[in-house]
Residue frames as a rotation matrix with the C-alpha (Angstrom) as fourth column:
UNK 1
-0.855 -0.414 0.313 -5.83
0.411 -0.171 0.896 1.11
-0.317 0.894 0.316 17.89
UNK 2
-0.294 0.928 0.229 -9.36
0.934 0.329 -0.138 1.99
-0.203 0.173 -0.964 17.72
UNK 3
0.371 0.126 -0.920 -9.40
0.738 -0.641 0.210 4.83
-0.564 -0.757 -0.331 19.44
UNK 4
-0.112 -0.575 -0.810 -6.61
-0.272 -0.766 0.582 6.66
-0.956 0.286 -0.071 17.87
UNK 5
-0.724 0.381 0.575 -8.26
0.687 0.468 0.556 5.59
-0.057 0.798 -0.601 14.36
UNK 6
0.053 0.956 -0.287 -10.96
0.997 -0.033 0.073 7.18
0.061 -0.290 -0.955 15.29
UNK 7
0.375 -0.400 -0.836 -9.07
0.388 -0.752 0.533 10.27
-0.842 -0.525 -0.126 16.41
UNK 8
-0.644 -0.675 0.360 -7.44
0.264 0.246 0.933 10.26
-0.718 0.695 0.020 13.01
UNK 9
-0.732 0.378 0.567 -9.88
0.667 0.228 0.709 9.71
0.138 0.897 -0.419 11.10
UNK 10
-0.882 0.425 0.204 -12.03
-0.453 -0.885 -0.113 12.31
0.132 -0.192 0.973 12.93
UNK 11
-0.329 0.699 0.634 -15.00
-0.628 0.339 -0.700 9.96
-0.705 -0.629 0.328 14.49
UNK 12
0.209 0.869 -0.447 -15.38
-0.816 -0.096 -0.569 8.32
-0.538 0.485 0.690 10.85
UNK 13
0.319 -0.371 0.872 -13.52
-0.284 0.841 0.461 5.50
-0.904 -0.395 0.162 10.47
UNK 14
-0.328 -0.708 -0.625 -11.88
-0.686 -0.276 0.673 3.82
-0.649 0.650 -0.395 7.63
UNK 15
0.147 0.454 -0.879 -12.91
-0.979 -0.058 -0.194 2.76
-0.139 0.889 0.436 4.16
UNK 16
0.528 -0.367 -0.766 -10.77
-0.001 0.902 -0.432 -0.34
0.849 0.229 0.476 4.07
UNK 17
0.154 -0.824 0.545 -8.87
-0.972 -0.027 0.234 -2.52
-0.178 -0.565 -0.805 6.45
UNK 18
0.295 -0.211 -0.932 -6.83
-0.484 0.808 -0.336 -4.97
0.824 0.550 0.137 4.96
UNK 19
0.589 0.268 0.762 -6.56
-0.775 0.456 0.438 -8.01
-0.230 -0.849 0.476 8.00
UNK 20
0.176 -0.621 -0.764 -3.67
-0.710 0.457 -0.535 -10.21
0.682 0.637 -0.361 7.85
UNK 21
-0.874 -0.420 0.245 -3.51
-0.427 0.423 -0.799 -11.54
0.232 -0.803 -0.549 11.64
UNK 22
-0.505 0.453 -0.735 -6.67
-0.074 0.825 0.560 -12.70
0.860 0.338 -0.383 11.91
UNK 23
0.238 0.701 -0.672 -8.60
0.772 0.283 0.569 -13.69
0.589 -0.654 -0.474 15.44
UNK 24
-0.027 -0.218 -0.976 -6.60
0.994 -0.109 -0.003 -11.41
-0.106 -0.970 0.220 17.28
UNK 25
-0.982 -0.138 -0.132 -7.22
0.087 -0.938 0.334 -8.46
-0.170 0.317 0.933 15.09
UNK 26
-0.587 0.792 0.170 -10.75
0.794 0.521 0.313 -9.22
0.159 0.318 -0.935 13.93
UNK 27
0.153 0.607 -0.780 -12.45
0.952 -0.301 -0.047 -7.19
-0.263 -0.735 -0.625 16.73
UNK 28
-0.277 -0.412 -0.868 -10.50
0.006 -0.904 0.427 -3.93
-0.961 0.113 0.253 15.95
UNK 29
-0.955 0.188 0.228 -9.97
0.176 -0.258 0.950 -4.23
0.237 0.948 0.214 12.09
UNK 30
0.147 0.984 0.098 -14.81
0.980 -0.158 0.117 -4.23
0.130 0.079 -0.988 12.58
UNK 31
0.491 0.511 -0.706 -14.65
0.800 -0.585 0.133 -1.69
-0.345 -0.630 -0.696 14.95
UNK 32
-0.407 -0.592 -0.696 -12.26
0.179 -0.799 0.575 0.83
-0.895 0.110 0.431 12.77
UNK 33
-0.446 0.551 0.705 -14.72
0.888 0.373 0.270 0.49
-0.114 0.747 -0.655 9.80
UNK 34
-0.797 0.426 -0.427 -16.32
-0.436 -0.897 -0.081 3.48
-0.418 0.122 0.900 8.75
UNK 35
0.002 0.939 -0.344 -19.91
-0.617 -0.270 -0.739 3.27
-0.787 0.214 0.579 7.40
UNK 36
0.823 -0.102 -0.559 -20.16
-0.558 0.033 -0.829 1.04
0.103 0.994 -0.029 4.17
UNK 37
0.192 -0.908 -0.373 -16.72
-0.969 -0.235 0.071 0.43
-0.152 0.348 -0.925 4.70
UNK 38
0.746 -0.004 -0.666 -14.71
-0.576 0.500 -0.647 -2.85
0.336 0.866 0.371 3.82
UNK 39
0.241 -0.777 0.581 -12.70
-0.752 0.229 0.618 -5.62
-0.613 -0.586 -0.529 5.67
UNK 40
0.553 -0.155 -0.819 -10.42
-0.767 0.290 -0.573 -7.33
0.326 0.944 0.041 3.98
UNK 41
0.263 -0.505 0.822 -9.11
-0.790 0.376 0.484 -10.75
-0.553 -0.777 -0.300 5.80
UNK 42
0.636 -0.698 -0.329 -6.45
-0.743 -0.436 -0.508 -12.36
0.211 0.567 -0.796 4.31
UNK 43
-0.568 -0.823 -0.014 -4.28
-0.417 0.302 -0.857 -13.85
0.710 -0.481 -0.514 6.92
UNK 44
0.599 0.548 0.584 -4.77
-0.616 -0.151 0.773 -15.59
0.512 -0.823 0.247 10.14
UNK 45
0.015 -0.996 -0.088 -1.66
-0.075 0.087 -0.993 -15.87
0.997 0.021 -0.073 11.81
UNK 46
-0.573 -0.015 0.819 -3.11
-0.775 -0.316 -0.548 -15.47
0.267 -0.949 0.170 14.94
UNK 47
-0.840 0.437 0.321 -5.89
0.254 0.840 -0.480 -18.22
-0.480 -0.322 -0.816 14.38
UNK 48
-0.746 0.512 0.425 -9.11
0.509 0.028 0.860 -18.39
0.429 0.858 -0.282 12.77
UNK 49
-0.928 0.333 0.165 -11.74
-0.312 -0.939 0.141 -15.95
0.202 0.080 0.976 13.17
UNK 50
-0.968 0.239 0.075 -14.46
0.144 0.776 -0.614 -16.91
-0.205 -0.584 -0.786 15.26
UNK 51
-0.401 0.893 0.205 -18.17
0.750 0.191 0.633 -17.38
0.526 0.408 -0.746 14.23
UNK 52
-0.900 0.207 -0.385 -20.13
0.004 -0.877 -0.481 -13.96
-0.437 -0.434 0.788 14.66
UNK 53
-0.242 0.955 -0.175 -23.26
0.599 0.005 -0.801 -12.49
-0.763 -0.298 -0.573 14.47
UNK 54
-0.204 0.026 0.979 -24.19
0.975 0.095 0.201 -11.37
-0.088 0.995 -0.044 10.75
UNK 55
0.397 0.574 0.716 -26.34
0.550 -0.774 0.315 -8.44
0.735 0.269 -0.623 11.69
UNK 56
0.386 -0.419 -0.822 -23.82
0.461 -0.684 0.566 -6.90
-0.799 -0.597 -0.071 13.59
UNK 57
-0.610 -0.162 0.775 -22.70
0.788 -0.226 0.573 -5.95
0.083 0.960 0.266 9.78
UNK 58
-0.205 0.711 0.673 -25.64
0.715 -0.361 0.599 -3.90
0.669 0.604 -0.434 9.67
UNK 59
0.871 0.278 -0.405 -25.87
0.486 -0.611 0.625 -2.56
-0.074 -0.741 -0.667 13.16
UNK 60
0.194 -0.825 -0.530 -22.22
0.638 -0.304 0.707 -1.15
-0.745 -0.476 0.468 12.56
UNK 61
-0.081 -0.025 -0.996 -23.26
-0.613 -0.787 0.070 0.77
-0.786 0.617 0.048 9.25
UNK 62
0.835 0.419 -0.356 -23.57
-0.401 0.022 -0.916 -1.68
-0.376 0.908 0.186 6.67
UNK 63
-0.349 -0.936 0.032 -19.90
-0.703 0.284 0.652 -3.30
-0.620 0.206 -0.758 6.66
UNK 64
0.888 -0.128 -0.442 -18.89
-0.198 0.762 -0.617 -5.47
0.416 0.635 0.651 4.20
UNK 65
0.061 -0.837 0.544 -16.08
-0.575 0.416 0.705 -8.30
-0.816 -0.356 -0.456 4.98
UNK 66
0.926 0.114 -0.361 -14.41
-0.293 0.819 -0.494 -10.61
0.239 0.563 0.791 2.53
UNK 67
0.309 -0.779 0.546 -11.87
-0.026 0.567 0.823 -13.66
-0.951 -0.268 0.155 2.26
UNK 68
0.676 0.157 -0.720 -10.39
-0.722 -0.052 -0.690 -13.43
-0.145 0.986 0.078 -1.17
UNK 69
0.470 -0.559 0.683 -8.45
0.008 0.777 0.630 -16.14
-0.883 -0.291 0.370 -2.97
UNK 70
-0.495 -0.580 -0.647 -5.68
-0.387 -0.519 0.762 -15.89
-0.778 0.628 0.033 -5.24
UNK 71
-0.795 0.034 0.606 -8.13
0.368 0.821 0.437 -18.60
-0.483 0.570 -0.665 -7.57
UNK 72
-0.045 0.914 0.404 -10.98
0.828 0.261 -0.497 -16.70
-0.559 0.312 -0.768 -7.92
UNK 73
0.440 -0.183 -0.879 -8.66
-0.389 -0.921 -0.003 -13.72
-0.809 0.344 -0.476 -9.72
UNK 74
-0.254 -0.485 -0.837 -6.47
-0.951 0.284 0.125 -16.20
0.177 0.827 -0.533 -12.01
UNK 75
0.719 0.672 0.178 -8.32
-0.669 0.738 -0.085 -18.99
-0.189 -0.058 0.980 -13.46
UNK 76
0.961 -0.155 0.227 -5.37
0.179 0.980 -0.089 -20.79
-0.209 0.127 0.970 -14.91
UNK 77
0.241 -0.955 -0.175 -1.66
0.537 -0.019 0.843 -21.35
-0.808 -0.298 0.508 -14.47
UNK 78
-0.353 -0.633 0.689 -0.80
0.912 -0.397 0.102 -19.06
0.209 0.665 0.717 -18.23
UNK 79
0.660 0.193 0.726 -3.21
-0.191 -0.892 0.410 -15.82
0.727 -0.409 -0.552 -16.53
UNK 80
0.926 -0.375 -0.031 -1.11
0.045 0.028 0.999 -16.59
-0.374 -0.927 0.043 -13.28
UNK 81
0.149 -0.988 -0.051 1.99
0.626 0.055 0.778 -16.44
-0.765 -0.148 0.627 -15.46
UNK 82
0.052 0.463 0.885 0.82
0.792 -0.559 0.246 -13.51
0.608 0.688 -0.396 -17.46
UNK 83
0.923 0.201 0.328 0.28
0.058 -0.916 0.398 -11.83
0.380 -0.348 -0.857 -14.38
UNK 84
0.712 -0.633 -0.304 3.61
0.387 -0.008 0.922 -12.47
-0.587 -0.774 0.239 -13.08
UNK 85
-0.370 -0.709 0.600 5.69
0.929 -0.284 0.238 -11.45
0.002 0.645 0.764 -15.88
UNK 86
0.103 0.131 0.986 3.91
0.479 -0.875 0.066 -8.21
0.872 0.466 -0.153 -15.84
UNK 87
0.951 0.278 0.139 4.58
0.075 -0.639 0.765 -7.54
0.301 -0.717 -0.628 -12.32
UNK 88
0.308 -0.951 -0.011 8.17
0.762 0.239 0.602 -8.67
-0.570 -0.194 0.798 -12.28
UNK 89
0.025 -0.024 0.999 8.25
0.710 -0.704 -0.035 -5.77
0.704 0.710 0.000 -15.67
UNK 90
0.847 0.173 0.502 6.73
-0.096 -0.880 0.465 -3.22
0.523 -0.442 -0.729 -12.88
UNK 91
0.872 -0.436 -0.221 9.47
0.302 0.126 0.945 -4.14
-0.385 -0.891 0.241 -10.46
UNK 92
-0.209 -0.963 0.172 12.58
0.941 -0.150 0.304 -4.17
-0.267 0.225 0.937 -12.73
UNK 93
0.097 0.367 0.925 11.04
0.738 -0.651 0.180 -0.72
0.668 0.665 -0.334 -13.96
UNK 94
-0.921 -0.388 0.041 11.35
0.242 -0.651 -0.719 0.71
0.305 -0.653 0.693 -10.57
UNK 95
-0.334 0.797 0.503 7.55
-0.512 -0.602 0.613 1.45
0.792 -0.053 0.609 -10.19
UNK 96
0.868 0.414 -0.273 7.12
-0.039 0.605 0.795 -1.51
0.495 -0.680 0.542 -7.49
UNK 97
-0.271 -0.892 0.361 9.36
-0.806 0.005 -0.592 -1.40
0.527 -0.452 -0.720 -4.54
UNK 98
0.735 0.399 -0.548 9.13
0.115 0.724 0.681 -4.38
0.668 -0.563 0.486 -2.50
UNK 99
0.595 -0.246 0.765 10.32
-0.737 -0.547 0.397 -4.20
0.321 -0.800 -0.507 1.11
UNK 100
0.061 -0.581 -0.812 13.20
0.264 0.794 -0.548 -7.29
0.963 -0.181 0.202 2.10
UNK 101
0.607 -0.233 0.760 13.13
-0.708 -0.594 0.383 -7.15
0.362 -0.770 -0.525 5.78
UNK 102
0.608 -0.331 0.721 14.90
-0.671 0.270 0.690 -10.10
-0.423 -0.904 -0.058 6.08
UNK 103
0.557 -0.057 -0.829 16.82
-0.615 0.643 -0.458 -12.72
0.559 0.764 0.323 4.18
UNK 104
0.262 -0.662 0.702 18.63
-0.586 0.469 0.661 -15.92
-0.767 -0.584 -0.265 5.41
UNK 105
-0.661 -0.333 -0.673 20.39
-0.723 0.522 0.453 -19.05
0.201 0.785 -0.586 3.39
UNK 106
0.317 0.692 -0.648 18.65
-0.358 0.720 0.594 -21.74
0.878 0.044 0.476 2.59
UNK 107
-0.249 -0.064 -0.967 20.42
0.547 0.814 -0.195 -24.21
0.800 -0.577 -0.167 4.49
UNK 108
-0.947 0.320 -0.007 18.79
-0.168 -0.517 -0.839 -21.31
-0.272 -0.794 0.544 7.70
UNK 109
-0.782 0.497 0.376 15.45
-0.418 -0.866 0.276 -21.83
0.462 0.059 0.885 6.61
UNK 110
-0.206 0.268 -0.941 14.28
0.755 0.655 0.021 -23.70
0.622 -0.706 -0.337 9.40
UNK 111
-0.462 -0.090 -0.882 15.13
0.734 -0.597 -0.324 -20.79
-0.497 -0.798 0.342 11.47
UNK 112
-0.859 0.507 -0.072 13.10
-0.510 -0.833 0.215 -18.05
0.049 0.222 0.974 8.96
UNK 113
-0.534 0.113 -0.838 10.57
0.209 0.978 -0.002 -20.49
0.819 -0.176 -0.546 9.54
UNK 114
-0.158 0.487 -0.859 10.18
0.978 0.198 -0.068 -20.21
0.137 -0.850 -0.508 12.85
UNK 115
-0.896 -0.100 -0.432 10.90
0.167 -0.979 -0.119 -16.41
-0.411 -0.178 0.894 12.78
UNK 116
-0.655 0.752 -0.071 8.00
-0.157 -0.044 0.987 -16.49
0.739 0.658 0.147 10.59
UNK 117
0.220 0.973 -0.066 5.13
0.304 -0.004 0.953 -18.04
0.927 -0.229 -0.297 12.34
UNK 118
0.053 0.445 -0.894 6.27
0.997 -0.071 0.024 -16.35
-0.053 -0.893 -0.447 15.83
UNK 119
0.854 0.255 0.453 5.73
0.301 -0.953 -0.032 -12.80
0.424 0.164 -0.891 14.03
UNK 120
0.616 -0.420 -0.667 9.16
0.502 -0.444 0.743 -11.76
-0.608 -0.792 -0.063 14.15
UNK 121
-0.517 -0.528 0.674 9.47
0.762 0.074 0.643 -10.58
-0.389 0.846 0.364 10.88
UNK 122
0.285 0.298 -0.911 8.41
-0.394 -0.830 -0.395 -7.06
-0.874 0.472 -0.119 8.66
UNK 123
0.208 0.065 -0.976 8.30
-0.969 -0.123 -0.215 -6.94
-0.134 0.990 0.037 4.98
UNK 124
0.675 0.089 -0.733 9.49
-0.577 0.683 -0.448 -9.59
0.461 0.725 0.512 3.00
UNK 125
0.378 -0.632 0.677 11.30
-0.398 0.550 0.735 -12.62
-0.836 -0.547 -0.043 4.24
UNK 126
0.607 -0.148 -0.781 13.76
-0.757 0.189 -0.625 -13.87
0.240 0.971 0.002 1.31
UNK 127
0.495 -0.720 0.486 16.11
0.273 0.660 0.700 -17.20
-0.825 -0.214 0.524 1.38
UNK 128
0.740 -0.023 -0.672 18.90
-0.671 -0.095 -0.735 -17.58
-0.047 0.995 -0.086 -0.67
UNK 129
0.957 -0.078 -0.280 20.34
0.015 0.975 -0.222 -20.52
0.290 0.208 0.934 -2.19
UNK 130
0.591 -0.806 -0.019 23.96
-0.310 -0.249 0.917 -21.11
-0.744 -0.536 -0.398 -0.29
């Protein structure tokens, strides 16, 4: 994936990469970084991200990496239901589309579950009550 990043991007890599898998992506998600640029790690579906060498940041242009949490954007449960009522607004409005690749019934969600954590899912995974 580097590579053809690279190729893409014409030798200059990208501003952001948003990291959802985690140990097994790590290595790439650095090494597609453009100058300056910004990893964003999220997820770690694959396993935690192993202890690295800081000043490889710097030897690779100056990267920046964060872990955000959803706590240190909404301090308290009426901003966290503030923001949700205004994104549920964007959605019924049509301006947010949100991908369903999957849905099962509840009484299946053992089995989305597992489909989950062995990555055999895309977009959203939804249950619904039977």
């Amino acid at each position: 994936i580097e590579k053809r990043v690279m190729e893409i991007t014409e030798g200059r890599g990208l501003s952001v990469v948003y990291d959802s898998v985690g140990q097994d992506t790590f290595e790439a998600s650095l090494n597609c970084l453009a100058a300056r640029g910004l990893l964003v790690s999220f997820g770690q579906s694959s396993g935690k991200v192993p202890p690295f060498d800081i000043t490889r940041l710097s030897q690779q242009g100056s990267l920046y990496i964060t872990r955000p949490t959803l706590m240190d954007y909404v301090k308290s449960s009426d901003q966290l239901q503030r923001s949700a009522q205004s994104l549920f607004e964007l959605y019924k409005s049509g301006k947010v589309k949100i991908n369903i690749g999957q849905s099962f019934p509840l009484s299946e969600a053992r089995q989305a579950h597992d489909d989950l954590e062995n990555r055999l899912t895309t977009g959203s995974t939804v249950l619904i009550p039977d």
